[in-house]
NUVOGU-109031 format. One record per residue: residue number from 1; residue in one letter; z negated, x, y of N, C-alpha, C in turn. Coordinates in nm, 3 decimals. Example, Ala and Ser with C-alpha at 12.3 -4.5 7.8 and 13.67 -1.06 7.14 Angstrom:
# residues 2
{1; A; {-0.780; 1.319; -0.569}; {-0.780; 1.230; -0.450}; {-0.780; 1.320; -0.330}}
{2; S; {-0.708; 1.285; -0.225}; {-0.714; 1.367; -0.106}; {-0.787; 1.290; 0.003}}
# end
This chain:
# residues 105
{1; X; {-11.343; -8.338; 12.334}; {-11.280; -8.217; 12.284}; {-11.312; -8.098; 12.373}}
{2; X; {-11.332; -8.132; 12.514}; {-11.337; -8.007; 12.605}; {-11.483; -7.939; 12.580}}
{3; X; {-11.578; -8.045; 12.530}; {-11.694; -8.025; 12.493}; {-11.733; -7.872; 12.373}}
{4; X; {-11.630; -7.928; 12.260}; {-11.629; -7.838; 12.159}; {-11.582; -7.686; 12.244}}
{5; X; {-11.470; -7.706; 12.317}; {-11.407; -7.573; 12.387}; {-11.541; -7.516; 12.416}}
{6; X; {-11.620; -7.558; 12.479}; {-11.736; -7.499; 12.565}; {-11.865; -7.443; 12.454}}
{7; X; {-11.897; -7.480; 12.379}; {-11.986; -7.437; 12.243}; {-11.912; -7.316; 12.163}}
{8; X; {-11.785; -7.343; 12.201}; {-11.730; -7.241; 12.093}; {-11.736; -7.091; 12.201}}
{9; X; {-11.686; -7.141; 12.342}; {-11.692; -7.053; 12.432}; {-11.848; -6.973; 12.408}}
{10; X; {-11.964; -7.064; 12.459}; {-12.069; -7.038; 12.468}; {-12.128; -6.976; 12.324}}
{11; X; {-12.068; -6.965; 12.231}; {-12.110; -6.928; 12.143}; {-12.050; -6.772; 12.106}}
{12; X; {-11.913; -6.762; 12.136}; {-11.872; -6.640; 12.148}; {-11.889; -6.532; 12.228}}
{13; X; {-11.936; -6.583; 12.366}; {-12.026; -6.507; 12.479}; {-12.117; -6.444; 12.403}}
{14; X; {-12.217; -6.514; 12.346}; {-12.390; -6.514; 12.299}; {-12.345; -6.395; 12.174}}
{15; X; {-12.272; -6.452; 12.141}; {-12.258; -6.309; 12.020}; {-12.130; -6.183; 12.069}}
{16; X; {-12.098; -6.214; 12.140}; {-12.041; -6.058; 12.262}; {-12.151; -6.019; 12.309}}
{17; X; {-12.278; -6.045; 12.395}; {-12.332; -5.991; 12.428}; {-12.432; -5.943; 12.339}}
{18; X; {-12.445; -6.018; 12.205}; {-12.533; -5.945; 12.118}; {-12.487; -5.819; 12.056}}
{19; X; {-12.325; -5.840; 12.049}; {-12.290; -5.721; 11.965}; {-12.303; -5.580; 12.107}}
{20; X; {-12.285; -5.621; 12.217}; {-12.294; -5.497; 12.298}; {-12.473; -5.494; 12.324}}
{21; X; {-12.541; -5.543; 12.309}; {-12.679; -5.493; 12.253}; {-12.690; -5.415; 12.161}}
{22; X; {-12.631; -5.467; 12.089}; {-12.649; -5.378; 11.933}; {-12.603; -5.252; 11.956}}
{23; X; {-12.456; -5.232; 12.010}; {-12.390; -5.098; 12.058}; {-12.453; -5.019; 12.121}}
{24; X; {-12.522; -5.075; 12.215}; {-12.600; -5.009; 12.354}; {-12.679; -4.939; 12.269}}
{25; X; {-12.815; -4.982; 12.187}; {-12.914; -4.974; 12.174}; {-12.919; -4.822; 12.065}}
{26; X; {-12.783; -4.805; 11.991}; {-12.730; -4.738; 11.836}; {-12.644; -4.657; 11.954}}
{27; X; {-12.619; -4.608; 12.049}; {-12.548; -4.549; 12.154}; {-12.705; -4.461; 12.264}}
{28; X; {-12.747; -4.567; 12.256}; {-12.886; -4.466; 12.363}; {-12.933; -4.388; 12.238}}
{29; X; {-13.005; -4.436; 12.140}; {-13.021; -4.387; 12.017}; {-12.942; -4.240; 11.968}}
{30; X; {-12.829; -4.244; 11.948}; {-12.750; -4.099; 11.971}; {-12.757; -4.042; 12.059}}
{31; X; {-12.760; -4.103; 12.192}; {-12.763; -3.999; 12.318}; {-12.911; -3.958; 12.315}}
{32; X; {-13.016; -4.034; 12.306}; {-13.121; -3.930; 12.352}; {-13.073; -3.843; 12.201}}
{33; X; {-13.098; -3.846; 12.109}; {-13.127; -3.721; 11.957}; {-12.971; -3.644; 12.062}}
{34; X; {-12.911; -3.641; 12.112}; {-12.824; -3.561; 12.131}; {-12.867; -3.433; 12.233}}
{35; X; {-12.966; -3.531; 12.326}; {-12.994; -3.462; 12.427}; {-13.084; -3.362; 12.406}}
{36; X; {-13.216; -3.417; 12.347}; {-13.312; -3.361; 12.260}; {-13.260; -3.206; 12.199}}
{37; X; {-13.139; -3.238; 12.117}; {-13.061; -3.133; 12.061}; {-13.028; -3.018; 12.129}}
{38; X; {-12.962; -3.075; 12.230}; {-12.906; -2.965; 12.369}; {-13.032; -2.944; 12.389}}
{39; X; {-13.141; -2.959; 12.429}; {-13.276; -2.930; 12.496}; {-13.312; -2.824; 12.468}}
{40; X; {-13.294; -2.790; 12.349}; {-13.324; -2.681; 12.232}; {-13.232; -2.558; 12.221}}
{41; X; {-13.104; -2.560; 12.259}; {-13.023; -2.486; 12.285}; {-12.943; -2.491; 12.365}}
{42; X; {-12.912; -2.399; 12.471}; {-12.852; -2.455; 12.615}; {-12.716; -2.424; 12.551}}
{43; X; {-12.675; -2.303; 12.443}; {-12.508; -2.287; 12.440}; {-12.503; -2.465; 12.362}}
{44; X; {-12.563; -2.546; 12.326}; {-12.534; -2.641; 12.217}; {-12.445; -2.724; 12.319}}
{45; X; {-12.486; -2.727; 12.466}; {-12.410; -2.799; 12.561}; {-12.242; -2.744; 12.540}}
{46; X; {-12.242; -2.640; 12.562}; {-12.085; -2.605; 12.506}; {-12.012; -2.739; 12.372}}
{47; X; {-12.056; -2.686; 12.286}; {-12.028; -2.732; 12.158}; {-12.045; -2.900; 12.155}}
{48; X; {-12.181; -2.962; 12.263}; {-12.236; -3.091; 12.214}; {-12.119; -3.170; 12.343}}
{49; X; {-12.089; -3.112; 12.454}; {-12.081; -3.238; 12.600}; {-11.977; -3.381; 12.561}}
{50; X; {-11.860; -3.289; 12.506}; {-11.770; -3.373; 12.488}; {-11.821; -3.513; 12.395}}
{51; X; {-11.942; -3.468; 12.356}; {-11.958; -3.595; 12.233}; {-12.037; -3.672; 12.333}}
{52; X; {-12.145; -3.602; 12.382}; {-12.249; -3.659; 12.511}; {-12.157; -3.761; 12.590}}
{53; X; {-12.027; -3.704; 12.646}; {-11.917; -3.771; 12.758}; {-11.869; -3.882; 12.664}}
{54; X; {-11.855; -3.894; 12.512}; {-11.815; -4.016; 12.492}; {-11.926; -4.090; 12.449}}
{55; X; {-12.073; -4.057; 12.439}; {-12.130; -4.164; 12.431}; {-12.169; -4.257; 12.589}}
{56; X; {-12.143; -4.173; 12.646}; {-12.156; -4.234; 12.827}; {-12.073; -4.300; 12.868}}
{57; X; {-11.930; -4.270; 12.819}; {-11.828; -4.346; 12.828}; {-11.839; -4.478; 12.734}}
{58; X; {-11.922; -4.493; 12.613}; {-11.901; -4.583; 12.573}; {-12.014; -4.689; 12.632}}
{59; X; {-12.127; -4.656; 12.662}; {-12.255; -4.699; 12.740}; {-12.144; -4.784; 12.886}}
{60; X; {-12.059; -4.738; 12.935}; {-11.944; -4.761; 13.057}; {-11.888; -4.877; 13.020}}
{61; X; {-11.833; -4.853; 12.905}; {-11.748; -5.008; 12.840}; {-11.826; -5.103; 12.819}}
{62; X; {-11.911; -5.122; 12.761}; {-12.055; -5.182; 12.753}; {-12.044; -5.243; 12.848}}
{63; X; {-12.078; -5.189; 12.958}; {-12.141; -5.258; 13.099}; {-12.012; -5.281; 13.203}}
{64; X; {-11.866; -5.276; 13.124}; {-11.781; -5.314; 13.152}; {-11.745; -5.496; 13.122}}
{65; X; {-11.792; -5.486; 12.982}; {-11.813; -5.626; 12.907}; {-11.842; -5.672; 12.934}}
{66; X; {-12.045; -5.640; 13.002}; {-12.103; -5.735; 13.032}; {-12.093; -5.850; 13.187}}
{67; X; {-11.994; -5.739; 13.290}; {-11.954; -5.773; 13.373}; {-11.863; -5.891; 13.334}}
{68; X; {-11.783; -5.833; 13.245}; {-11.654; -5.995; 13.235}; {-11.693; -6.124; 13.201}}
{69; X; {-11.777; -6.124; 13.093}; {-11.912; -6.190; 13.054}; {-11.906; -6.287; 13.135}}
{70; X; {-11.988; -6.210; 13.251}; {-12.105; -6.285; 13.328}; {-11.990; -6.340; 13.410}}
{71; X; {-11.881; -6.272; 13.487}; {-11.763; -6.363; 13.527}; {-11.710; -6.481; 13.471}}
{72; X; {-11.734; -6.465; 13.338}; {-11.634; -6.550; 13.275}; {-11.732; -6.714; 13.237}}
{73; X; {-11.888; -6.713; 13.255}; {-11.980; -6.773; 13.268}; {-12.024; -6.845; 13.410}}
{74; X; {-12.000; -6.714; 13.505}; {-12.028; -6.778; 13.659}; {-11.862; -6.888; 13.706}}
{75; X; {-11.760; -6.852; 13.644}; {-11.623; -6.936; 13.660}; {-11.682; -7.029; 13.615}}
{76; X; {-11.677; -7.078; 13.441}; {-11.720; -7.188; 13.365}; {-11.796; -7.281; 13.490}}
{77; X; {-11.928; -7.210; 13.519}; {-12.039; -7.301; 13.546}; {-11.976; -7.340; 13.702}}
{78; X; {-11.892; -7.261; 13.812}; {-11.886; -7.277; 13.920}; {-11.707; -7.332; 13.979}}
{79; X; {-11.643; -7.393; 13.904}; {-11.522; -7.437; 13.935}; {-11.482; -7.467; 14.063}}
{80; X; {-11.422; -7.444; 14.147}; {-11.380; -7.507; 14.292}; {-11.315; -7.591; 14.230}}
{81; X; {-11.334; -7.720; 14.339}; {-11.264; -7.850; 14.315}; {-11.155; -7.837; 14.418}}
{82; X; {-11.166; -7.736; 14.507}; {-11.072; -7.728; 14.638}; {-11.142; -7.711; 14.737}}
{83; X; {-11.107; -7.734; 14.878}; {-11.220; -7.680; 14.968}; {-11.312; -7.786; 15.047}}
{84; X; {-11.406; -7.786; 15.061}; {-11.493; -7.868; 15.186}; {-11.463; -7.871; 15.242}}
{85; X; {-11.555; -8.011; 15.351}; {-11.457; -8.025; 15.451}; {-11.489; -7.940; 15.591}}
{86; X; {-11.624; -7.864; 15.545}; {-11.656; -7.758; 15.615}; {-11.544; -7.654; 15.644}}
{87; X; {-11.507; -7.643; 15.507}; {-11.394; -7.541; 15.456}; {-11.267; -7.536; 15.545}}
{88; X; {-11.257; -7.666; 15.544}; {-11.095; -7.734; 15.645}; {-11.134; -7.742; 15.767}}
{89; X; {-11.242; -7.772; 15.785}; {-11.212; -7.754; 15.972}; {-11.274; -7.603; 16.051}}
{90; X; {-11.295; -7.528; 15.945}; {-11.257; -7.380; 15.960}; {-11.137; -7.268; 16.022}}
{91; X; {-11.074; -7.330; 15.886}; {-10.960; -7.318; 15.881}; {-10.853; -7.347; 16.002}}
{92; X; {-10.854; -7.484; 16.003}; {-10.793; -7.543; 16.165}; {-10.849; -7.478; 16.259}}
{93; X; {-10.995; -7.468; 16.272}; {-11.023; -7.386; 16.390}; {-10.986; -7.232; 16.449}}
{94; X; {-10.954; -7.171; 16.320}; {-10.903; -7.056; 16.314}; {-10.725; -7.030; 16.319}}
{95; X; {-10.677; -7.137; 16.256}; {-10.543; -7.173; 16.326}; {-10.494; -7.205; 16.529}}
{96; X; {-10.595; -7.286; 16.539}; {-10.599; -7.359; 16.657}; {-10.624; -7.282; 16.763}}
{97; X; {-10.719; -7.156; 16.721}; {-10.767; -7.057; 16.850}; {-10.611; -6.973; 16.846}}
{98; X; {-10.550; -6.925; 16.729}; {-10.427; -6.828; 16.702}; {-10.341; -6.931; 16.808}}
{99; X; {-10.303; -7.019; 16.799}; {-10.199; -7.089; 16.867}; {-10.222; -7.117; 17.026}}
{100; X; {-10.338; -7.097; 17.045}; {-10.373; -7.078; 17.221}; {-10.356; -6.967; 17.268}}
{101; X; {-10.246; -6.971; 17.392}; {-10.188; -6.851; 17.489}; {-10.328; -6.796; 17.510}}
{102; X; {-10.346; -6.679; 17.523}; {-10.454; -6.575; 17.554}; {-10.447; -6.622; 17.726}}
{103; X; {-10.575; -6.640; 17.778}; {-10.619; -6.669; 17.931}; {-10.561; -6.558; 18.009}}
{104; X; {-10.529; -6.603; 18.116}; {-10.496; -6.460; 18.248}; {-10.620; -6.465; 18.287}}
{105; X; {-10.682; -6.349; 18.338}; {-10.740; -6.303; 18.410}; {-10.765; -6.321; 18.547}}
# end
């Protein structure tokens, strides 16, 4: 059953990141013809930015997504089981120096 969890996971990733392809691509697409536009008339920046600022902002969310994404893929694939035993005698060692009186001089 945990199997299915993971296909369905992996399958909903694959088409999140397709649909923010698709966004991206229909988003650069407006921004350059936007820019192009302004290019041609500098007052058009008046009239055009605010639309410019939300296609940048949306280009932002985008690459907001793709971040969680890739988190939510690097978790899946990288689970801690708890710590090594590298991990633990770290730890103690860093306990063990705290609990020793500082030397006199």
């Amino acid at each position: 059953m945990g199997r299915r969890k993971d296909l369905d996971l992996e399958d909903r990733l694959e088409e999140a990141v397709d649909n923010v392809r698709r966004d991206r691509n229909v988003v650069n697409s407006l921004l350059v013809d936007l820019i192009m536009y302004m290019k041609k008339d500098t007052s058009a920046h008046k009239d055009c930015g605010m639309i410019a600022s939300k296609y940048v902002e949306t280009l932002q969310r985008s690459n907001e997504q793709l971040v969680k994404i890739t988190n939510l893929l690097y978790k899946k694939d990288n689970v801690i089981q708890g710590f090594t035993d590298l991990d633990k005698d770290a730890l103690f060692d860093l306990i063990k120096s705290d609990e020793e009186p500082p030397e006199d001089d």
